[in-house]
C-alpha positions in Angstrom: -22.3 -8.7 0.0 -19.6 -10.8 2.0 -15.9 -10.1 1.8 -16.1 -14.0 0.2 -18.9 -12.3 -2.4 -16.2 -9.9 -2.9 -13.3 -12.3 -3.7 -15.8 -14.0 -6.4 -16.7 -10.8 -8.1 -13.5 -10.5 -8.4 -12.4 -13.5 -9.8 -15.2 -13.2 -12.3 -13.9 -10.0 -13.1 -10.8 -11.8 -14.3 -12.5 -13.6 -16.8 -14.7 -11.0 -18.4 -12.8 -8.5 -18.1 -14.6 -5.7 -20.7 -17.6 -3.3 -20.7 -20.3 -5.9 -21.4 -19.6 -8.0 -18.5 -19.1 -4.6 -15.9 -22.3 -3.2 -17.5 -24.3 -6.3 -17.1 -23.4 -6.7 -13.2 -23.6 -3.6 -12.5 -25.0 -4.3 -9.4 -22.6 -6.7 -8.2 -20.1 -4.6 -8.7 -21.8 -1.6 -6.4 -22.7 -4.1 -4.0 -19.1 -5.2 -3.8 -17.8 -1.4 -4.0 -19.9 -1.0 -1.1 -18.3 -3.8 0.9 -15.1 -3.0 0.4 -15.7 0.6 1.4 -17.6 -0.9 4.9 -14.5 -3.1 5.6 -12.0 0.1 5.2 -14.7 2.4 7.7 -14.1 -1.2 10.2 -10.0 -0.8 9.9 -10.3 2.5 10.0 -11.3 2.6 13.2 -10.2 -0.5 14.6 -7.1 1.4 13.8 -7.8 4.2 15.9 -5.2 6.7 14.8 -6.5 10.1 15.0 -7.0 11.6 12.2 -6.9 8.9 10.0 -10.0 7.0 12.1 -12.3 9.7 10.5 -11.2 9.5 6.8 -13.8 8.8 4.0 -13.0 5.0 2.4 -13.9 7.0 -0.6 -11.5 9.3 -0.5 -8.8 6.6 -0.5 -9.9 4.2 -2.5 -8.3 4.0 -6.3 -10.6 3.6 -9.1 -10.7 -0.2 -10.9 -10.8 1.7 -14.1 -7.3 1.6 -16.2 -5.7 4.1 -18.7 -4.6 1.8 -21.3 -3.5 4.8 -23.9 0.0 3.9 -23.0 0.2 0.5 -22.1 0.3 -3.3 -23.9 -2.5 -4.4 -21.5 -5.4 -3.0 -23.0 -8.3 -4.6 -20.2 -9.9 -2.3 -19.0 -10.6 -2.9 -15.3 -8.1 -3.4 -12.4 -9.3 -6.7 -11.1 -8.6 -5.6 -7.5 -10.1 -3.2 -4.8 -7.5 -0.9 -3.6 -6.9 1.6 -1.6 -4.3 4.1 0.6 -4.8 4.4 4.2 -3.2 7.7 5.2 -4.1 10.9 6.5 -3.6 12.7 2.4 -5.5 9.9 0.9 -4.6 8.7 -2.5 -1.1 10.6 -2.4 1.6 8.6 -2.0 2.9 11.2 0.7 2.6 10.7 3.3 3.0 7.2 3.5 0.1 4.5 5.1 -1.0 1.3 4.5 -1.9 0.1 1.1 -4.2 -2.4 0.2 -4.9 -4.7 -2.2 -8.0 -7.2 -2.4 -7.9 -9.7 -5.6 -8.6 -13.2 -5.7 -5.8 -16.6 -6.5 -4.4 -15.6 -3.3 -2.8 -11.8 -4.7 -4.1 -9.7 -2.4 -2.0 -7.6 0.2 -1.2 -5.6 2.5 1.5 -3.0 2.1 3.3 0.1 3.7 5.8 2.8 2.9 6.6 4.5 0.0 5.9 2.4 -3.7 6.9 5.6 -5.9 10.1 6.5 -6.7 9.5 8.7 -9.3 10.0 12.1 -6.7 13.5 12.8 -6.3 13.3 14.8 -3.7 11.7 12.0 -1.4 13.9 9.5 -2.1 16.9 12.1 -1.0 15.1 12.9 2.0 14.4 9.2 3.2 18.6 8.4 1.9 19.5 11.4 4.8 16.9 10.1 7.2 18.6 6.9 7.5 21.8 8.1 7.5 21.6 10.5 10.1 19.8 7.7 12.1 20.8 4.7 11.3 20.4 2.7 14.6 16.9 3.7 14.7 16.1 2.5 11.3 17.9 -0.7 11.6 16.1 -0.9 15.4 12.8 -0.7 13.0 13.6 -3.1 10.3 15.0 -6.2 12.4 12.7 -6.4 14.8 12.3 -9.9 15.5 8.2 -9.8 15.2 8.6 -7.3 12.3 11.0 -10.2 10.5 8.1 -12.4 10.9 6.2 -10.3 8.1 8.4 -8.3 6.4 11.1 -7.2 4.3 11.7 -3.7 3.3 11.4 -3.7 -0.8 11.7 -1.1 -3.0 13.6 -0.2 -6.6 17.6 -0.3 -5.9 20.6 1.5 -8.0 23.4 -0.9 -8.4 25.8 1.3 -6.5 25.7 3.9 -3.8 24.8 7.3 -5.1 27.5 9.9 -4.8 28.0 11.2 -1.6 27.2 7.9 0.5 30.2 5.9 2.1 30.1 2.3 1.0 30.6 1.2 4.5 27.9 2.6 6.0 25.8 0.5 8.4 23.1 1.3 6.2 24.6 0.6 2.5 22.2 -1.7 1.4 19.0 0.9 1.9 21.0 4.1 0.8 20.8 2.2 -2.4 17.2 2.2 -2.7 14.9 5.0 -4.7 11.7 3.5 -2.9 11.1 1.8 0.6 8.1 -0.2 0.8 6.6 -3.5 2.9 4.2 -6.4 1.5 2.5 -8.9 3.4 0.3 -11.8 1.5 -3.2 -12.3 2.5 -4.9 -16.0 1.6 -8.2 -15.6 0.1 -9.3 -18.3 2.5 -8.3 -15.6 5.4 -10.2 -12.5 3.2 -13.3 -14.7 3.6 -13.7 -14.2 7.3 -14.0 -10.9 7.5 -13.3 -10.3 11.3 -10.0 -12.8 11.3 -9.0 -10.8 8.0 -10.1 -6.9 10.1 -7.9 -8.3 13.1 -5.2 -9.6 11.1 -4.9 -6.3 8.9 -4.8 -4.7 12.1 -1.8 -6.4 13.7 0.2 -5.6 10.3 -0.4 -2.7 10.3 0.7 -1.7 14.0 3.6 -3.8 13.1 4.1 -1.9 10.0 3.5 1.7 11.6 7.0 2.7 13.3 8.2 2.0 9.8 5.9 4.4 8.7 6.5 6.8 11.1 10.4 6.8 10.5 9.4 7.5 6.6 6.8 10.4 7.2 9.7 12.0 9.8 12.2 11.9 6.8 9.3 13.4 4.4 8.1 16.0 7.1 9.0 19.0 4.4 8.2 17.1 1.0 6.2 19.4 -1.4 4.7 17.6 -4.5 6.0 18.8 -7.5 4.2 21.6 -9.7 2.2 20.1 -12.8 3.1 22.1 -16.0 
């Protein structure tokens, strides 16, 4: 299957989205399982960061399968393929690059941290860019960076205790989460090498961002399950 194969699965996917359907095209569904993990093994190491070159896709790719026990939207299937580039997989720490295939033009490519549900991560990253503000701000207003991105995230209304409103910084001391998004056209997703090299220049683009978050989150310890 073809990353354009893929893209219509999807889309299909949309439309029927229940156990019948899956069950019934079964094998479109492992062929297109199968193509997404051979385009992440390509990135991967077109990439060519350490480590990371030499991950599974497997091991970093989310399951399509929803919990719906606590949630309105009762389909049952995630009509995307997605999956966290980083060297501790799935974990949101340490940050990567996330991304997203779906069809109608939704897919993406993403970096930086999406959760903000660990406290002590967002206080690291709040310090990080305080103590080094010219760095992060060096980052973030790159002019090819601009091009691309915008640093997104959830926000508190005001400055949390303990940070000075004036602060070069302010605005991003505000924020619980810091992530990126770029858009990716299906038309693009289609061509599989344009889409590899195009993923690829995002990401480099997106990686000293990345790199100023994981410094920040060098000591963050997940949090015990009870």
């Amino acid at each position: 299957m073809n990353t354009a194969e893929l893209l219509n699965f999807i889309n299909e996917l949309k439309q029927h989205n229940n156990k019948e359907w899956m069950h019934e095209h079964k094998k479109e569904y492992q062929a297109a399982q199968q193509c997404f993990y051979d385009l992440l093994r390509d990135l991967l190491l077109g990439l060519d960061e350490g480590e990371l070159s030499f991950m599974d896709p497997k091991e970093l790719t989310y399951r399509m399968v929803r919990d719906t026990r606590f949630s309105k939207d009762k389909s049952l299937y995630n009509p995307n393929f997605r999956a966290h580039l980083s060297t501790g997989g799935k974990l949101p720490i340490p940050v990567g690059y996330y991304i997203s295939l779906t069809s109608q033009n939704q897919s993406f490519i993403g970096g930086g941290l999406f959760a903000d549900v660990f406290n002590d991560a967002t206080t690291m990253i709040r310090s990080h860019i305080q103590q080094n503000p010219d760095a992060f701000l060096a980052i973030i207003n790159d002019s090819e960076f601009r091009k691309y991105f915008k640093v997104g995230g959830t926000k508190l209304k005001k400055l949390p205790k303990g940070y000075e409103e004036d602060a070069k910084v302010g605005e991003y001391l505000r924020y619980k989460s810091w992530y990126l998004e770029a858009f990716i056209e299906d038309e693009l997703i289609a061509e599989r090498e344009l889409f590899i090299a195009e993923t690829i220049k995002l990401c480099r683009l997106m990686k000293p961002f990345n790199d100023f978050l994981n410094a920040a989150l060098i000591d963050f310890v997940f949090p015990e399950r009870h």
